[in-house]
C-alpha positions in Angstrom: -17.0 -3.1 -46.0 -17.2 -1.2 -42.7 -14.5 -4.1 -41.5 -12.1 -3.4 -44.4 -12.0 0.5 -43.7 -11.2 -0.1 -40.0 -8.1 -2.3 -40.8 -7.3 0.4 -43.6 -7.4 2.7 -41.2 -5.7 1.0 -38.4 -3.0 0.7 -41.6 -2.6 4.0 -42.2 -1.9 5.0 -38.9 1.1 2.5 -38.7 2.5 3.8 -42.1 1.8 7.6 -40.4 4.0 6.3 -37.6 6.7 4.6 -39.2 6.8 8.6 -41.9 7.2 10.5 -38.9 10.9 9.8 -37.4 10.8 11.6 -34.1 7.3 9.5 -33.2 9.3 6.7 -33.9 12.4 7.4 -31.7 9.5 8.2 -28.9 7.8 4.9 -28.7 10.7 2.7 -29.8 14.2 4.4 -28.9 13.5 6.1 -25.7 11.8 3.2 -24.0 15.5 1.4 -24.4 17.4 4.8 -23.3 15.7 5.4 -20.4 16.2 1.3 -19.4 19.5 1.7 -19.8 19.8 5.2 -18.0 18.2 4.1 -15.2 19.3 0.1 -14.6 22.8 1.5 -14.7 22.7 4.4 -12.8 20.1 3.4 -10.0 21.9 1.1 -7.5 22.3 0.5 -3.7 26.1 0.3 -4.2 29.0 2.8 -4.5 31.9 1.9 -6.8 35.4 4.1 -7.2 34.9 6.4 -4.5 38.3 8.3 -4.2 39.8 8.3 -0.6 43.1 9.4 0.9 45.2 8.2 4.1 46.6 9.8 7.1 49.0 6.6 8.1 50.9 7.5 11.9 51.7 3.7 12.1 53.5 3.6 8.2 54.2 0.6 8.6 54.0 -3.0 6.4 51.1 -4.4 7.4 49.0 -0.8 7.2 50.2 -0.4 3.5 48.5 -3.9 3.1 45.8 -2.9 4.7 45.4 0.4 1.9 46.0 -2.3 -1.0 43.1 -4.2 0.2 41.0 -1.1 0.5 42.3 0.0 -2.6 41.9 -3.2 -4.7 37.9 -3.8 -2.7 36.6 -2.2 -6.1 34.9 0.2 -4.1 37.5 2.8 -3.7 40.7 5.0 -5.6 43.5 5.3 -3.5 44.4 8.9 -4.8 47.5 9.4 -1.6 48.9 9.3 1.4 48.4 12.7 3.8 50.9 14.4 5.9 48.8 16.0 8.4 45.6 16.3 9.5 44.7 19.8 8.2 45.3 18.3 4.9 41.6 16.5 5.6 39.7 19.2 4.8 41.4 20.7 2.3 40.8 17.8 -0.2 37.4 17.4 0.6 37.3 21.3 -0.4 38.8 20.5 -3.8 36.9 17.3 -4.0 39.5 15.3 -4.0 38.3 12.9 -1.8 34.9 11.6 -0.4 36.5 9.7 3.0 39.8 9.8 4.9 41.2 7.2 6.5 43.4 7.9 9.7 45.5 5.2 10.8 46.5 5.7 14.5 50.3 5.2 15.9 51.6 1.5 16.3 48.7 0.2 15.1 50.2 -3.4 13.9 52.4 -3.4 17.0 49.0 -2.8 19.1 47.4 -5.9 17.6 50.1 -8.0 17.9 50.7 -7.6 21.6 46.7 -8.0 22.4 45.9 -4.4 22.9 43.9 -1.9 21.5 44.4 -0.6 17.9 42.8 2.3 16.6 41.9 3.9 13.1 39.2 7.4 12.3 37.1 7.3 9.2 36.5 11.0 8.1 33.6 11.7 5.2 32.2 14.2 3.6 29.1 13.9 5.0 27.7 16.9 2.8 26.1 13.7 0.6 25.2 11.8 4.2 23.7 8.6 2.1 27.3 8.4 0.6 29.2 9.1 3.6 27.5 6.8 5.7 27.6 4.2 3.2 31.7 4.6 2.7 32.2 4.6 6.4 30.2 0.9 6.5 32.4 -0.1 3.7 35.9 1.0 4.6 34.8 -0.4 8.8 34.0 -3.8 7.1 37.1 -4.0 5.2 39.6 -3.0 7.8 37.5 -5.6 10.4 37.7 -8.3 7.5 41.1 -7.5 7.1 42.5 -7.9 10.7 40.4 -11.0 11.7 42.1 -12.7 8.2 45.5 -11.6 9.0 45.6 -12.5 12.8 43.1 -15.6 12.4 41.2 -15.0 15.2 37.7 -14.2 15.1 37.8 -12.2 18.2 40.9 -10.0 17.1 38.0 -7.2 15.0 37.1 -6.7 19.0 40.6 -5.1 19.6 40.3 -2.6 16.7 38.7 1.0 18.2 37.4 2.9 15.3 35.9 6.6 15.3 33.6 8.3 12.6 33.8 11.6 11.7 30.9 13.1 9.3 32.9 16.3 8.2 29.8 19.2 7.5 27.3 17.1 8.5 28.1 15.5 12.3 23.9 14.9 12.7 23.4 13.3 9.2 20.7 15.3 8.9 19.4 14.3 5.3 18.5 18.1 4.4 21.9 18.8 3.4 21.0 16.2 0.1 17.5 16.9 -0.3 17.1 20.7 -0.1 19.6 21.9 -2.8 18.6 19.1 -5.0 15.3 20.5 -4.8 16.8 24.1 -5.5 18.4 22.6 -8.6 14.9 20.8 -9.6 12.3 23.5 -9.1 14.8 25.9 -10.9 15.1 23.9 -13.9 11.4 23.3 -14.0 10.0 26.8 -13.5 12.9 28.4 -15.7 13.5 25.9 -18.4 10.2 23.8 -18.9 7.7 27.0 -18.1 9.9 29.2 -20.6 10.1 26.6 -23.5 6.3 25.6 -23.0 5.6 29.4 -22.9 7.5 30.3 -26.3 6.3 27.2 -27.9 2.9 28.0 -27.0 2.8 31.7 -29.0 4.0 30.1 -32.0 2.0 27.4 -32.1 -1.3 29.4 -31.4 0.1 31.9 -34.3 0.3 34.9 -32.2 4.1 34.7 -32.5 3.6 36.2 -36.1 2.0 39.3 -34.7 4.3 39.8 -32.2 7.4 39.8 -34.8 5.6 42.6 -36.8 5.0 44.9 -33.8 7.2 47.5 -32.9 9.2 45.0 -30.5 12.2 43.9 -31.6 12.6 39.9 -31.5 15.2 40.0 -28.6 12.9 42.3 -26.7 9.6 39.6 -27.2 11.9 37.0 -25.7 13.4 39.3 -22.8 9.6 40.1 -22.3 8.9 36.7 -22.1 11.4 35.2 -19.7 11.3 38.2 -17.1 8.4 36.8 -14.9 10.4 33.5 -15.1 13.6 34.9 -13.6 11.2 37.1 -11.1 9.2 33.9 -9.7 12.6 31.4 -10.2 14.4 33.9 -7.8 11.5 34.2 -5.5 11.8 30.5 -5.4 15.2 30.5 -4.5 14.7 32.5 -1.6 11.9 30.2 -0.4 14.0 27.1 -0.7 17.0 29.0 1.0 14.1 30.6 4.1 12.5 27.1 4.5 16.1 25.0 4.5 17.1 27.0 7.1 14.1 28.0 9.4 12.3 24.5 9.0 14.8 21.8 8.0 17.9 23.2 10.2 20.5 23.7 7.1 23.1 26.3 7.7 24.8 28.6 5.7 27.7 28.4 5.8 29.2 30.3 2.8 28.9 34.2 2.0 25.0 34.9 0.9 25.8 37.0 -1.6 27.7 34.5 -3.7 25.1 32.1 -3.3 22.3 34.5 -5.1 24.7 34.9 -7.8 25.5 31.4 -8.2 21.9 31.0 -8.4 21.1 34.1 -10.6 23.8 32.7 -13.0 22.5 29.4 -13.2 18.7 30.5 -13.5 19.6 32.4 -16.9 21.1 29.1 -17.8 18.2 27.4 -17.6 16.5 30.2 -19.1 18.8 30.0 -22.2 18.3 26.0 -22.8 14.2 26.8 -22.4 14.6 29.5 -25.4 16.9 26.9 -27.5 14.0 24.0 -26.8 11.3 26.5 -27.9 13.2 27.1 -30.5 13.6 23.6 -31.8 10.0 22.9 -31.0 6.7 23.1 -33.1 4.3 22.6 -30.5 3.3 22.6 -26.4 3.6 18.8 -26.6 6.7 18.2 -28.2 8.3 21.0 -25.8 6.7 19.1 -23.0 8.6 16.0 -24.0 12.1 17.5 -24.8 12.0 19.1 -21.5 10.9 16.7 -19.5 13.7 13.6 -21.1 16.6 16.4 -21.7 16.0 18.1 -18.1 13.7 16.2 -15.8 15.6 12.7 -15.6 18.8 14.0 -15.9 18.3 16.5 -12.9 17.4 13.4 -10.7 19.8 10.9 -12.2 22.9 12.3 -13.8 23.1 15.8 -11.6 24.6 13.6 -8.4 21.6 14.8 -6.5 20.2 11.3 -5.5 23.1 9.0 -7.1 26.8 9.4 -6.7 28.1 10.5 -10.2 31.5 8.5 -9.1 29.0 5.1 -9.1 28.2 5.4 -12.8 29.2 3.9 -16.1 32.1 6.2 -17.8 29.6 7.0 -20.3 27.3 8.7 -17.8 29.9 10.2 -16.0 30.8 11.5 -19.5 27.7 12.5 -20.4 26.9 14.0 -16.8 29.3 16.7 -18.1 27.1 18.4 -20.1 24.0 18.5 -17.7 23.7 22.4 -16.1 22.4 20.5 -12.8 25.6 18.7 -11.9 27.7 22.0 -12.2 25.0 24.4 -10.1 24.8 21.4 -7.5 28.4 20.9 -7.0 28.7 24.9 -6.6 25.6 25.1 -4.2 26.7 22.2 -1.7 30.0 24.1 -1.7 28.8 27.4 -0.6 25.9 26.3 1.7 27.0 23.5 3.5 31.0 23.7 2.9 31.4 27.5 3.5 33.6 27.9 0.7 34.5 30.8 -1.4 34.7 32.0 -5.1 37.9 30.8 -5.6 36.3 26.8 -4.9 33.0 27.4 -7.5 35.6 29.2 -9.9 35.1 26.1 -12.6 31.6 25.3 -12.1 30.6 29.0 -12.7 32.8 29.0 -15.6 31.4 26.0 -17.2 27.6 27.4 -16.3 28.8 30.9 -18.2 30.3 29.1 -20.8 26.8 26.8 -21.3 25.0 29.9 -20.6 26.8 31.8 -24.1 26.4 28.4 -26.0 22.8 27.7 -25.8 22.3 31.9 -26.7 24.0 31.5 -29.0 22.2 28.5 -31.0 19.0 30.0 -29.9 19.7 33.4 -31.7 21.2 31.6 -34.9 18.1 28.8 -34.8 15.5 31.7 -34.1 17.0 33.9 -37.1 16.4 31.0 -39.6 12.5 30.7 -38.9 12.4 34.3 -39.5 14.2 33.9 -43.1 
């Protein structure tokens, strides 16, 4: 008897599983998503890296040496440069992640036995990728000679200087601390706030706050304001300690970077308010945050992997993460020096976000009050 009311039991709790569609996308679905996320986007290899060239020799056998570059698979040849102020200018538009400088006479040189030389120029403000794209491009030019000429000892007549544009030390602070920036906002503002929201409504107290004298926009304003106050504390920590303790300059104006940063923490503020909004309880904001914000900061933001590296559908998908935008616009202004006028589309996109998830969270609020 006992036996047959366990197995009943144990019965029940499958059918309860298999009734309840989002605990079923939890324990079956995500398990494959986040497989596929991360055995796509975690690699040791860069793919489709744009780069330009700054050719003095122009000559036949340096355009074969671009096609080889080119056709390695782990380039886009996006243009030849006409001088060499053109360098940073495309790395300020993102344009380009390395420049290749190839020096005058260079096949002449290496056919009369002397030395040959070429400059590699990254954007070091990613040092993992620009180190890595300098080891590539040296290993395809050095391939390259010593298959052309035949001689195994030619590579020793090719002179080649790198050049880590922003980042001449490597120092790996210029990756770590505004990916951090970009982390701890998202977690204080958006996780804290959605957990916080959730939490009224699941304890019931929401109710009596709805028939106070507050109006409902002023119970959420009241609710987020100690967010915004500690995510803005945070963002002067992270800015104090990158630049006392880990050595990171600032190079762009101050100013623009707290707005940058204000604008982005009432983004994350709005996407908290539209997960508290679509939640019922502490755990199930817990969970949406963590999958929708967490592992997309880390993987699909370009913080740890180069966007550029990823499937199409990632890259497509990065589009829509808050993280990638406020990233792209902090490494410009901190560690590029930059102005508005090269953040001008990512603080678009972060208003436009910004509006979007309001507005759902005002329309999806107003129907639980009907």
């Amino acid at each position: 008897m006992a036996q047959s009311s366990f197995l009943n039991f144990i019965t029940k709790e499958f059918k309860h599983i298999f009734r309840d569609t989002r605990t079923l996308l939890i324990v079956l679905v995500m398990p494959v998503i986040q497989l596929l996320i991360f055995g796509f986007v975690i690699s040791s290899e860069i793919k489709n890296a744009n780069y330009a060239v700054l050719d003095y020799s122009n000559d036949y056998l340096t355009k074969r040496l671009v096609q080889r570059i080119s056709s390695s698979g782990y380039f886009n040849f996006k243009g030849y440069l006409n001088s060499y102020g053109e360098i940073e200018k495309v790395f300020k538009n993102g344009d380009a992640k390395l420049v290749l400088i190839i020096g005058n006479n260079f096949s002449q040189k290496l056919q009369n036995d002397r030395f040959a030389n070429y400059q590699v120029v990254t954007d070091a403000s990613d040092p993992n990728t620009a180190s890595i794209l300098a080891s590539y491009v040296q290993g395809i030019v050095n391939s390259f000679t010593t298959e052309y000429f035949g001689l195994t000892r030619q590579k020793e007549r090719v002179s080649v200087q790198s050049r880590m544009l922003y980042n001449e030390e490597m120092n790996s602070a210029f990756m770590f601390v505004p990916g951090t920036m970009v982390l701890i906002l998202m977690l204080v503002t958006a996780m804290m706030t959605s957990i916080s929201i959730t939490r009224e409504k699941e304890l019931g107290t929401m109710e009596i706050l709805l028939v106070s004298p507050l109006k409902p926009w002023q119970i959420v304003v009241g609710k987020v304001i100690p967010y915004i106050g500690i995510a803005f504390t945070n963002v002067l920590v992270i800015i104090l300690m990158g630049y006392t303790v880990f050595h990171l300059p600032l190079r762009g104006n101050m100013l623009l970077l707290l707005g940058v940063s204000s604008l982005f923490i009432l983004l994350a503020l709005s996407l908290g308010i539209l997960i508290s909004t679509l939640s019922k309880s502490q755990a199930v904001a817990m969970f949406i945050s963590m999958f929708a914000l967490m592992l997309p900061t880390i993987l699909l933001s370009g913080f740890i992997f180069p966007i550029e590296n990823m499937p199409k559908l990632l890259q497509w998908l990065s589009l829509i993460m808050p993280p990638r935008w406020f990233l792209s616009a902090l490494k410009t202004i901190m560690i590029k020096g930059q102005g508005f006028q090269y953040v001008l589309k990512e603080v678009m996109v972060m208003i436009a976000m910004t509006l979007v998830f309001i507005g759902l969270s005002i329309k999806k609020f107003k129907v639980r009050l009907e």
